[in-house]
N, C-alpha and C positions, 0 to 999 in steps of 0.2 A: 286529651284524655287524662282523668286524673287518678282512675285507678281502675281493677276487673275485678267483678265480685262474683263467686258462683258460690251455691250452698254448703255448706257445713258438712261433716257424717262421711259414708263412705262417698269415694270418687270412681270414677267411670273414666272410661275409653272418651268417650264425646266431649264431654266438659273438660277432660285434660287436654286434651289436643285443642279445642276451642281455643283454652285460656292461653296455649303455646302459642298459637298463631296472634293471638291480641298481645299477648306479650314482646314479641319479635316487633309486631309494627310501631308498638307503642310505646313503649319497656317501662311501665309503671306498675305498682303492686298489687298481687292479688288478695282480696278479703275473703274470708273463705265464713260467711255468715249468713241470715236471713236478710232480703231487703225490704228497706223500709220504701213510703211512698217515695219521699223525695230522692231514696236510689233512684228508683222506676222512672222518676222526673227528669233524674239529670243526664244530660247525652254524653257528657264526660265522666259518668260512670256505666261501663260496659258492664251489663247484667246475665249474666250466662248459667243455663238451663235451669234457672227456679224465677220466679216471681209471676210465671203465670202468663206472659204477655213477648209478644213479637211483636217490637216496632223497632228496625232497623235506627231510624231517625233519634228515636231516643236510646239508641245503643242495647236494647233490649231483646235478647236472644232464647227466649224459655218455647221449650212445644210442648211442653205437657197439656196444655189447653188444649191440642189438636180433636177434633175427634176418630174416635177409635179406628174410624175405619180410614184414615189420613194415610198417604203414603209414609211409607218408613222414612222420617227425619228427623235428625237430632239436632242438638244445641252446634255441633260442630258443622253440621249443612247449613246452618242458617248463616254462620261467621262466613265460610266460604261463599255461600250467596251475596253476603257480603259485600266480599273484597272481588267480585265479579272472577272468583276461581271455579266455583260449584261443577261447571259442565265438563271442565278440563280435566278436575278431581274424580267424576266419577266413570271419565272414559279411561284413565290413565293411572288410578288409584285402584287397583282389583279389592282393596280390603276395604275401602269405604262404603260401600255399598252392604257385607257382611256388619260394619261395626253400625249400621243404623238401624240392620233391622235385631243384630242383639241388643241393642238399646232399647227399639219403643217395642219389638215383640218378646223377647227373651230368650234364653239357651235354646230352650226346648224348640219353638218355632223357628228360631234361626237354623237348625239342625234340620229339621222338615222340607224347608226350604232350601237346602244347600243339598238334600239328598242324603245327606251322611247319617250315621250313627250315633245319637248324642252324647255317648263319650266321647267321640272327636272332639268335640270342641272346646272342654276341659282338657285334652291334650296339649294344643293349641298355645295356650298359657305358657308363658317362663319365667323365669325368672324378675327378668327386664320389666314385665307389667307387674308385675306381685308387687314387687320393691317401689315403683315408681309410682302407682298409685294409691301404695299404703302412706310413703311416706308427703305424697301432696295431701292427702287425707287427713293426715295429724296436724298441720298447719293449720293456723286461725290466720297469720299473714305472714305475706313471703314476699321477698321485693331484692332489687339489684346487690348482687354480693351471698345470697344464698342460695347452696346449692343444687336446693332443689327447682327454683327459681331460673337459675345461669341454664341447668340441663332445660329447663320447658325453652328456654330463650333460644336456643340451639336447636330443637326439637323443632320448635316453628319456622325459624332460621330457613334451618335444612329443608323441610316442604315448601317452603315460598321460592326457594331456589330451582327446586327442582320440577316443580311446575311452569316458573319462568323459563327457566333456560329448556326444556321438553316441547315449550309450544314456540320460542326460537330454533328450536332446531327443526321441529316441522314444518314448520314457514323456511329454512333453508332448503332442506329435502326436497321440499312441495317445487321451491325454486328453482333446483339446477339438476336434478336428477331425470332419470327417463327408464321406462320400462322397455325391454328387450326382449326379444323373441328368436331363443336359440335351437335351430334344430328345424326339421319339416316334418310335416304331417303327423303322423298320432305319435312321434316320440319328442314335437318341439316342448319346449320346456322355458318360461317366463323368468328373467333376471332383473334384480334392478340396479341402475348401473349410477351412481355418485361419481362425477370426474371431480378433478382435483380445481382449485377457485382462488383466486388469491384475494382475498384473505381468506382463508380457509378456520375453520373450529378445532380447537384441541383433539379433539372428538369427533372427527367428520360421520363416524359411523354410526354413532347414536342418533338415535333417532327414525331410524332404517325401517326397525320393523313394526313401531309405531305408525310409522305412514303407512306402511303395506295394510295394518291393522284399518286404519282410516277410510283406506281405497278400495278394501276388498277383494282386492286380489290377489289370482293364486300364482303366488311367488316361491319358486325352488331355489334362485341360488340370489349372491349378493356380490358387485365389484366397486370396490368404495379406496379411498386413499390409503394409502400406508401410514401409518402415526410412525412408523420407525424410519424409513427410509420413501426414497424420490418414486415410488413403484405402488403396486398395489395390495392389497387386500382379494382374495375369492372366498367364500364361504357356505355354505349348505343355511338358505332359510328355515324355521323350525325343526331342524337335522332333516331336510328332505334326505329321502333313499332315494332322487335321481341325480344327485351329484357323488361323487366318490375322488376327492383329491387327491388320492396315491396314486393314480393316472397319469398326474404331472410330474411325477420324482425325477423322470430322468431328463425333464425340458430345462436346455440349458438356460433360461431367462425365472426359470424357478427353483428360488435357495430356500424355500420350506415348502414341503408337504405334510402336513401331520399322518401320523402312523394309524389314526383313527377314522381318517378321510375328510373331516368334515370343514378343513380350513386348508388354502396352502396363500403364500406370499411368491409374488412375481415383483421382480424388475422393469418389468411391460409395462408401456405408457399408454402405447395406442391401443385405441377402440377394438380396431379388426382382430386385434393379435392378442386382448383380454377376452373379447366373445370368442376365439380360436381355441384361448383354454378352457372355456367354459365347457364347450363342443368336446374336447377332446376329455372332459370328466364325467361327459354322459352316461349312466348308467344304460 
């Protein structure tokens, strides 16, 4: 790749994040101009949201051509289509899905569609976009050593990361974990249970309730490794009300229960005697 080129004027949500992610793979500079034919021609100039035309192959990334009635996608879903991220990004990315349809339908119908108010989403706004896509906006070219450059390189960095390592950790999860079923009849109540795995992830517990999202089902509590100590983790899934961990305060294998109920830590290893606390936090 020899360099990214997206248009000139103001910048957008889509085309900044695009050129972030081209930039992170690629690290060459971006032109911030109209393309010529032979941009459009050469595949080691990645073209992003202007010139009219989507071919992958020749590094060309524009939807304005779409027509009107094309599903919501911008210059940034097509980069991700890509790099074969697109499905992962919009199962696991909540605001990607809002920043394509304010791109190809605008404020107003993005607000229609989200139900809200369309003040909200001038609200929404901070600082952090104002700043960062005024000043990509004033560049004609921007390349290794500048700063607004280093921050997009960081910026894509950080999503390629954390898509990566999100769909490693569900592919962990998917592997060693198991659903459980604590309790009889109309008060049992579903857990999912992460044992411990050597080699285990910094992180054993991320990714927890992305998988429950995946799986569909209805999950109240969570038993997953300890990141501090040889013991475990319990916790309340989306703050279910049928767990309440102040239950546990006075079990001698339990040196935390939060005051709030929704988390406590055990020294417990075994199976029987983690679903034992589970049981005994039953609401």
């Amino acid at each position: 790749m020899k360099a990214i080129l997206t248009h000139p004027g103001s910048a957008h949500k889509d085309d900044f994040l695009a050129c972030c992610l081209l930039v992170a793979r690629h690290g060459v500079p971006i032109w911030r101009r109209e393309p010529t034919d032979e941009d459009l021609a050469d595949p080691r100039i990645a073209v992003v949201d202007v010139g009219g035309e989507h071919d992958p192959a020749k590094s060309n990334f524009d939807h304005h051509q779409f027509p009107r009635d094309h599903a919501p996608v911008c210059a940034l879903s097509l980069v991700l289509q890509d790099f074969g991220l697109y499905e992962d990004a919009r199962r696991f990315c909540e605001w990607l899905e809002p920043a394509e349809w304010f791109d190809t339908r605008g404020p107003f119908a993005t607000a229609d569609w989200l139900g809200v108010d369309r003040a909200i989403v001038n609200r929404l706004n901070s600082p952090v976009d104002i700043t960062l896509l005024r000043r990509f906006a004033q560049k004609r070219e921007c390349g290794p050593g500048d700063p607004v450059w280093e921050v997009m390189r960081m910026v894509g960095e950080d999503l390629f990361m954390y898509l990566r390592t999100l769909r490693e950790r569900l592919d962990y999860v998917a592997e060693h974990a198991s659903f459980l079923d604590v309790g009889e009849g109309g008060k049992a109540l579903r857990v999912l249970f992460l044992p411990r795995t050597d080699p285990m992830p910094d992180d054993p517990s991320s990714g927890m309730g992305r998988f429950i999202e995946s799986r569909g089902e209805n999950v109240a509590g969570l038993i997953y490794p300890d990141r501090r100590g040889e013991g475990y983790g319990l916790s309340r899934h989306e703050d279910s009300a049928l767990l309440d961990f102040t239950r546990l305060a006075g079990e001698d294998d339990v040196h935390f229960a939060h005051a709030r109920g929704f988390v406590a830590k055990t020294s417990a290893t075994d199976p029987e005697r983690l679903v034992a606390l589970i049981a005994k936090a039953m609401v």
